[in-house]
C-alpha positions as a printed Julia matrix, in Angstrom:
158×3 Matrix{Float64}:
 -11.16  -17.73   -0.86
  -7.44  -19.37   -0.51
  -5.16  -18.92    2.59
  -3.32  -15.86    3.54
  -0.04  -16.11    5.68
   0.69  -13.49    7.92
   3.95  -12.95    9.65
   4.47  -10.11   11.63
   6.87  -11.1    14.4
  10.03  -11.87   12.47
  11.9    -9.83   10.07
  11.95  -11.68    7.33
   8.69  -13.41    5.49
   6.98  -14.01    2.57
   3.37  -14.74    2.51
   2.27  -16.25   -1.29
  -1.4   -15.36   -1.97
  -1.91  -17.47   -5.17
  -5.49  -18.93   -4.01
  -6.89  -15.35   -2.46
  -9.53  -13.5    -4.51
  -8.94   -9.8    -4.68
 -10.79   -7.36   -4.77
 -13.32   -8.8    -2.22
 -15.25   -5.8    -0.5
 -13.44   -5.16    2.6
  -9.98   -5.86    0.76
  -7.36   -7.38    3.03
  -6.1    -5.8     6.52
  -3.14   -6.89    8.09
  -3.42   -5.57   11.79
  -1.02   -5.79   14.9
   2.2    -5.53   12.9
   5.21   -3.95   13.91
   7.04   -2.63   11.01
  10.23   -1.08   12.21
  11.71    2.23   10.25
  14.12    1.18    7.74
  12.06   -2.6     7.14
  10.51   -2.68    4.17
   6.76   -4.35    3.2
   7.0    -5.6     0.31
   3.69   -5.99   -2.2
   3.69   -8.06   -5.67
   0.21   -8.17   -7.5
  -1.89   -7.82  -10.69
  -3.33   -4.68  -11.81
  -6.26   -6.48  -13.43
  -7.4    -5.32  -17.6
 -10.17   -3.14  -15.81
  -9.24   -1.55  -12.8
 -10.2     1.76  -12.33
  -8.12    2.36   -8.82
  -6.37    0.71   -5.78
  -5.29    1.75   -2.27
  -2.64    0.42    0.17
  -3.07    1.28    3.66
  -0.92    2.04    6.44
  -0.21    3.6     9.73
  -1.5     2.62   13.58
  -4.89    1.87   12.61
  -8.14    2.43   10.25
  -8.46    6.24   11.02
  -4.18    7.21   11.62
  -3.26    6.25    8.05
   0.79    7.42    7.86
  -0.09    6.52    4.08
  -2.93    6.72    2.02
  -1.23    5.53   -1.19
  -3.89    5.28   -4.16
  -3.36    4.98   -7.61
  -6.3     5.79  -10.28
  -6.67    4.69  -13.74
  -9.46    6.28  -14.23
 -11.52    7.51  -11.1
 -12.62   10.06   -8.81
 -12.44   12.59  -11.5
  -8.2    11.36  -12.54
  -6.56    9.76  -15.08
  -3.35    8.41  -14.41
  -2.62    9.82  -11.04
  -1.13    8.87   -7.82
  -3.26   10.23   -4.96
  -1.03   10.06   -1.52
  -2.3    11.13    1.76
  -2.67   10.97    5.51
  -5.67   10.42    8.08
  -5.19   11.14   11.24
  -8.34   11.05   13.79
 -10.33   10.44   11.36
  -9.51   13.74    9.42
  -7.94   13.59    5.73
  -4.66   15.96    5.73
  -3.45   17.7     2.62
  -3.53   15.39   -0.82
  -0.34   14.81   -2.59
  -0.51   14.41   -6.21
   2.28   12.55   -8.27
   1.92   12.96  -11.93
   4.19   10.36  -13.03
   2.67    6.82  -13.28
   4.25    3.39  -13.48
   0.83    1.35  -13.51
  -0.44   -0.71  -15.97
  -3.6    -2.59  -16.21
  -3.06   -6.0   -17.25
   0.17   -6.48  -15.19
   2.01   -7.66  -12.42
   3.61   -4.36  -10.02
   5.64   -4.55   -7.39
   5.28   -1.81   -4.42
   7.86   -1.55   -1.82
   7.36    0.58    1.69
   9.63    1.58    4.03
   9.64    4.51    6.49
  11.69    6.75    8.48
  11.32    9.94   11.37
  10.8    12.11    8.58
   9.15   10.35    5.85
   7.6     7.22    3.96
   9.43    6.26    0.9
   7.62    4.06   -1.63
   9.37    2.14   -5.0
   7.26    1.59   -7.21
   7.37   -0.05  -11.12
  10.53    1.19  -12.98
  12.27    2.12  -10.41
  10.61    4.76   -9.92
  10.43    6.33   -5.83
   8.1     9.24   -4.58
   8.53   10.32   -0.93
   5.82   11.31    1.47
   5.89   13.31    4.77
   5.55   11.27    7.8
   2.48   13.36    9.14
   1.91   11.35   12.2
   5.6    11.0    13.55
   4.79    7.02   12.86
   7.52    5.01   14.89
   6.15    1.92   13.47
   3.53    0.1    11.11
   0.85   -1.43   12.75
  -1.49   -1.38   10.01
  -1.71   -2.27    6.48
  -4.61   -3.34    4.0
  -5.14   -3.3     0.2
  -8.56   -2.05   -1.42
  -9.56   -1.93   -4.84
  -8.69   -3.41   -8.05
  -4.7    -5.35   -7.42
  -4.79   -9.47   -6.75
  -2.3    -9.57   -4.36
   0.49  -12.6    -4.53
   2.8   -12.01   -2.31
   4.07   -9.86    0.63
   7.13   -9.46    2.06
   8.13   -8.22    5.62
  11.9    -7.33    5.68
């Protein structure tokens, strides 16, 4: 396993992952951030040949997730879909289901999240943007981590 950077004090960074192996059981976890609304995180990775699903992460900590963002290929019972949703205590809250999918195994993506009062907006391939409530009234990001199949390169705080 390479070296990770992680910056979480300044608003501007990029961490380059070249030498990190991905997925690794535990994925990665970024903790003790403090994302502000309106700063973005920034995530550039492969979607390797036979990946079946990934998850990013985020919110206060392991069981307040503002964002359960998890694309499937092919698992849990979908094809294709976008599975977004929050945790709060512990507790799963209502899923959100996106039918339109940017993903492709094989290639690089680029995921960008921001956040405001109301919501968390993420970009995703193509241009493409889907919005999600902002369940737990998250004033900042705190913490962030990547599981599943996507070899992370880069990310960005800004």
């Amino acid at each position: 396993m390479g070296s990770l950077c992680v910056c979480a004090c300044v608003r501007a960074c990029v961490c380059v992952c070249s030498h990190l192996s991905l997925p690794h059981p535990k994925g990665m976890v970024l903790t003790h951030l403090k994302v502000q609304p309106g700063e973005c995180i920034i995530v550039k990775g492969l979607v390797p040949p036979d990946a079946k699903s990934f998850a990013l992460n985020m919110g206060r900590v392991n069981s307040d997730l503002a964002l359960h963002f998890n694309p499937r290929f092919e698992s849990h019972g979908d094809a294709r879909t976008i599975i977004c949703n929050s945790l709060q205590c512990g507790e799963w809250g209502q899923e959100q289901r996106e039918p339109e999918f940017p993903f492709q195994q094989g290639q690089d993506a680029k995921i960008c999240i921001s956040f405001d009062a109301q919501e968390l907006m993420v970009g995703l391939p193509g241009d493409q943007q889907l919005k999600f409530p902002n369940r737990l009234g998250l004033e900042a990001i705190e913490f962030f981590s990547v599981e599943g199949d996507f070899r992370v390169k880069s990310i960005k705080f800004k």
